[in-house]
C-alpha positions, 0 to 999 in steps of 0.5 A, spaced: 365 761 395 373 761 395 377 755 397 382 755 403 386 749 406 386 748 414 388 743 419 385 738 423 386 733 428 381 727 428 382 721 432 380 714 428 381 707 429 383 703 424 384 694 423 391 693 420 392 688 415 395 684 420 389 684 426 384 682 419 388 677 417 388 674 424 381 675 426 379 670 419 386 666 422 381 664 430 375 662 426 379 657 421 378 650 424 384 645 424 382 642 418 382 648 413 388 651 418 393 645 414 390 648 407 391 655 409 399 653 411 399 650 405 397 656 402 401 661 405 407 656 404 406 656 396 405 663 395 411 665 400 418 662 399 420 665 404 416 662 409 418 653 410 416 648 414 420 645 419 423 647 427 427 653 426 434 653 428 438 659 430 444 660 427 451 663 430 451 667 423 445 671 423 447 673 431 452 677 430 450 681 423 451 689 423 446 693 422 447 697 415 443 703 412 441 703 404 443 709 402 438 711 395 439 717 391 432 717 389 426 720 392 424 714 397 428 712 403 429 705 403 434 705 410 432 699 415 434 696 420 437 689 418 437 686 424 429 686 424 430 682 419 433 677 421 432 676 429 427 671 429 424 674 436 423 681 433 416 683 431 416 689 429 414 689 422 409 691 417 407 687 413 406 688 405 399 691 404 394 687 398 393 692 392 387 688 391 381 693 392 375 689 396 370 690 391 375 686 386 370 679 384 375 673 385 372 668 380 374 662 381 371 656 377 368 651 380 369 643 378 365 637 378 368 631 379 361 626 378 355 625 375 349 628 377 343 624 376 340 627 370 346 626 365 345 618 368 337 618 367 340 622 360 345 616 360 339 611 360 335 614 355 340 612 350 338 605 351 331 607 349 328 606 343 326 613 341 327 617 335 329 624 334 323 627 337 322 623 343 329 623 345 328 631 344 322 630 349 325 626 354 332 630 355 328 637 355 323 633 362 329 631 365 332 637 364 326 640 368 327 636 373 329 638 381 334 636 385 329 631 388 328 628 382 321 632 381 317 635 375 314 641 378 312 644 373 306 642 368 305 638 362 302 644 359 309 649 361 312 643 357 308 643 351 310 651 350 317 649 351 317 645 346 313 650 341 317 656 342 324 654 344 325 647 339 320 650 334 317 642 336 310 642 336 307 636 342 301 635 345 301 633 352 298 626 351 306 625 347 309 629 352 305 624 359 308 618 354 315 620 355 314 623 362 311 615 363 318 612 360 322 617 365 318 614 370 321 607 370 328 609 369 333 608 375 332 610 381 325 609 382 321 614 383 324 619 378 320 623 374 313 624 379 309 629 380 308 629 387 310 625 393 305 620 392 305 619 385 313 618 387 312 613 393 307 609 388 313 608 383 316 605 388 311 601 391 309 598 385 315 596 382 315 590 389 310 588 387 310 580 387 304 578 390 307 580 397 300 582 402 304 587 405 306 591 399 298 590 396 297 593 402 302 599 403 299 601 395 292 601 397 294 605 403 298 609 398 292 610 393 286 610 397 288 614 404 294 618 402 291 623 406 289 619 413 297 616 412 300 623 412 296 626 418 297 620 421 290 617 422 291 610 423 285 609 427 281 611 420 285 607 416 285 600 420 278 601 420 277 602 412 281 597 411 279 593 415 285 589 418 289 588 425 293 594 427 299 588 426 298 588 419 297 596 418 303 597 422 307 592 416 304 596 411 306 602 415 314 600 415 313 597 408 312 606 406 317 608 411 322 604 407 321 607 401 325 613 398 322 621 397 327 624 394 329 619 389 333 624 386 338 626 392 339 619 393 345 619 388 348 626 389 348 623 397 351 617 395 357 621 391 358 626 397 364 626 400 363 627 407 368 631 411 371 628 417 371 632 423 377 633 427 377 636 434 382 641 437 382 640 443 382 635 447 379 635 454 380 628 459 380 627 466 385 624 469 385 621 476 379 627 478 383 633 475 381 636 468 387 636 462 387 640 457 391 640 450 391 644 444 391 639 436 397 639 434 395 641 427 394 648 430 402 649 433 405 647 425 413 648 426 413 654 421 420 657 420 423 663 416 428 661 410 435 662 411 436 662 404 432 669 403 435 671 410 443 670 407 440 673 400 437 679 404 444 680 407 448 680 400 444 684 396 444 689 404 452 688 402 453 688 396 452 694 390 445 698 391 446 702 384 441 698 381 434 698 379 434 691 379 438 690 386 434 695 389 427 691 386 430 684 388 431 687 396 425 690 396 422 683 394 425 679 399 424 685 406 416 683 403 417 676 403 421 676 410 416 681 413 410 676 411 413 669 413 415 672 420 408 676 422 404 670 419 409 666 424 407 670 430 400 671 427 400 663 428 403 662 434 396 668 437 392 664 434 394 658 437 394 662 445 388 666 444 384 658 443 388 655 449 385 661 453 378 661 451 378 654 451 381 654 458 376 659 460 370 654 458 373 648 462 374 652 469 367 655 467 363 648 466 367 644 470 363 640 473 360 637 467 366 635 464 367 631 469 361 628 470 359 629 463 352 629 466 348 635 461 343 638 467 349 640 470 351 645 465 351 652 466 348 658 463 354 660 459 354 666 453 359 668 449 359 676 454 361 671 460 368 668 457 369 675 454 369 678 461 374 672 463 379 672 458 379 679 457 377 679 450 372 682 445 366 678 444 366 677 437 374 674 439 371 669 442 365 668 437 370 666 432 373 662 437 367 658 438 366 658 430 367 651 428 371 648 432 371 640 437 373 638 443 374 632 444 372 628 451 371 622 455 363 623 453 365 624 445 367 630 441 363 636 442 362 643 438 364 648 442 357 652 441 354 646 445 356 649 451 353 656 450 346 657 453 342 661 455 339 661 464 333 660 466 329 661 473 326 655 477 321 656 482 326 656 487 329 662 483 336 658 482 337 659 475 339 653 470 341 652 463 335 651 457 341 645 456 337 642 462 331 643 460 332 641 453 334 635 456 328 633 460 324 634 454 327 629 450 329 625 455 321 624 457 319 625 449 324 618 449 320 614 454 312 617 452 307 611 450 308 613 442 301 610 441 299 616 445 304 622 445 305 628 450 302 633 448 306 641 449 301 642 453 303 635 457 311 636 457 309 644 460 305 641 466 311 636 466 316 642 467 312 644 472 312 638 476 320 639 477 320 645 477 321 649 471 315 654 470 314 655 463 310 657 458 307 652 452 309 656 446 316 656 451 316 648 450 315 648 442 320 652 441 325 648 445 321 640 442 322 645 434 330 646 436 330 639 438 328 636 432 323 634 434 315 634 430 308 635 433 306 630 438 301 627 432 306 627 428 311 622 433 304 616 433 306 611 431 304 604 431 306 598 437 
């Protein structure tokens, strides 16, 4: 088959740099939108903080043409560069490829709760092989601070890995050791074993924790399923007395391990941006001000371009330096505009949101929230639903009823018997509302909070109602008895 060359026209839609580096710039919430600013600050010399100010000098600059005798035509247009109100520009393309793994390496900056337990062990008297032992069961324990696997496992660890030959009655005596480090609970095998660490170390004659740790013991089983009838009955106790021993079990922890991690963990302040008040019966808008940074471009880099623009263009390195400052020009101006986009593009779906939901944020009663979905304020806005899909991505509004994630206020529609259609919120709301104010001794079933629904209206189905009470959070109506 020989080969022949021809002509074709095809027409492709592709993102540019700059559209990406804006699509990633609208899901950034305020918090890490400072670190990104920094970032770019950093990285780009030609980019600075601070109001920008015009100057006479830059106004009246002639345009000048940078004639090359090789083979690239460097000609431009220098007022493009230093006319702040221009965007026309290009920015410099990242030569990175986009399988390029970045590798960063991550630091720990505390303990975990095995290095403490090793901590402790020193405090042990243990000789070589015992150490050896201990250190290996911390090691397998999870984040919970659970043994998951067996003795046995253990064992051949020891025998093929250490060339350490144990048994498991050697290897149960150490793991009984672990047991009565700090936290309590560390070191069990299973939940039970755990809570009765804990329990027997309160141990001091107290009735309730004996009973807590027969309860424990014995009815481990009737406890978890909530068989407090059985349990009072075999126990022979008033359900005053039970209910002690009960709250005595709650108080306790099932995850010994994660206690320490939680403990040490940093947690991250939210910080709303926009805020939405009333005032005097009208709704007032504003954007935080971390996502309107005062960004300006460098005079110092415009007055460079200039001189190398002016001066002598024989030399490679001339040629190199100005090359250097139109990139970082070009980035600082279009990161600038890309900004200043991002910030316009929040305050219109933002706006689009409050106009929709109006009557709820005044009242900031939930039941007259509207059925909402992100193709709704694209239609108004004008935009594409993935543009206002990272618009709601991780950002807060602040209101007079509290901060609210912006997904809050999307939700599906639902019919009522009347045909008018609601917000699932609605029906969310009701649902807990009424779970809140049930006997707990004798708990709603799905079957009741359905034909409660239907009483007001809502004609839905029972496995409808589950998956709500599961988005809620909220457990089985067996599951929610408690004792009075």
């Amino acid at each position: 088959m020989a080969l022949k060359q021809q002509l074709a026209q095809r027409l492709e839609q592709r993102l540019s740099p700059q559209q990406i580096q804006l699509m990633k710039l609208l899901q950034v919430p305020t918090m890490e939108l400072d670190q990104r600013i920094k970032q770019e600050i950093e990285e780009n010399p030609a980019l600075e903080e601070g109001e920008d100010k015009e100057e006479d000098d830059f106004d009246n600059t002639d345009d000048d043409e940078f004639d090359d005798d090789s083979d690239n035509d460097d000609d431009f247009d220098l007022s493009d560069y230093l006319d702040d109100d221009s965007s026309d520009y290009k920015t410099q393309a990242n030569n990175s490829s986009k399988d390029d793994e970045e590798r960063v390496i991550p630091l720990s900056g505390e303990q975990s709760f095995q290095e403490k337990l090793t901590e402790q062990l020193h405090l042990l008297d243990l000789d070589d092989k015992q150490f050896l032992i201990a250190d290996i069961l911390i090691g397998n324990l999870d984040e919970s601070g659970y043994l998951n696997r067996d003795l046995e496992a253990i064992v051949d660890d020891l025998a093929f890995s250490m060339n350490v030959e144990a048994n498991e009655d050697e290897v149960a005596i150490i793991l009984s050791l672990i047991q009565e480090l700090d936290p309590a609970g560390v070191g069990a095998r299973n939940l039970k074993e755990c809570l009765l660490l804990q329990i027997k170390r309160k141990q001091d004659g107290d009735i309730v924790r004996y009973t807590a740790k027969k309860i424990l013991e014995d009815y481990f089983d009737e406890f978890t399923k909530k068989h407090y009838d059985k349990i009072a009955k075999k126990l022979e106790i008033e359900d005053e007395d039970l209910k002690e021993a009960i709250d005595e079990i709650l108080r306790l922890n099932p995850k010994p391990g994660g206690s320490m991690r939680e403990s040490a963990k940093n947690y991250q302040q939210i910080i709303p941006d926009f805020m939405l008040f009333e005032n005097e019966g009208k709704l007032e808008l504003s954007i935080n001000g971390r996502n309107a940074p005062e960004l300006k471009v460098s005079k110092e880099y415009e007055s460079m371009l200039r001189s190398y623009a002016e001066g002598a263009k024989s030399s490679k390195s001339d040629k190199d330096a100005l090359t250097f400052v139109r990139q970082k020009l070009d980035s600082a101006k279009w990161f600038i505009d890309a900004i200043k986009q991002r910030q316009q593009t929040l305050l219109l779906t933002m706006s689009a949101i409050m106009n929709y939901q109006y009557p709820y944020f005044l009242s900031g009663d939930e039941t007259k929230l509207r059925p909402m979905i992100l193709k709704d304020i694209a239609d108004i806005v004008e935009l594409d639903i993935s543009t206002i899909s990272r618009v709601a991505n991780s950002k807060y509004v602040q209101t007079n009823f509290g901060i609210f994630p912006l997904k809050y206020f999307f939700s599906e529609s639902l019919s009522t018997d009347s045909g008018e259609e609601v917000s699932t919120r609605e029906v969310k709301k009701i649902l807990s509302e009424a779970i809140d104010a049930e006997e707990k001794r004798n708990p709603l079933t799905d079957e009741k909070l359905m034909d409660l629904l239907k009483d007001k209206g809502y004609n839905i189905a029972r496995r409808t109602v589950a998956k709500y009470r599961e988005q809620l959070n909220i457990p089985v109506a067996r599951m929610r008895k408690e004792l009075k």
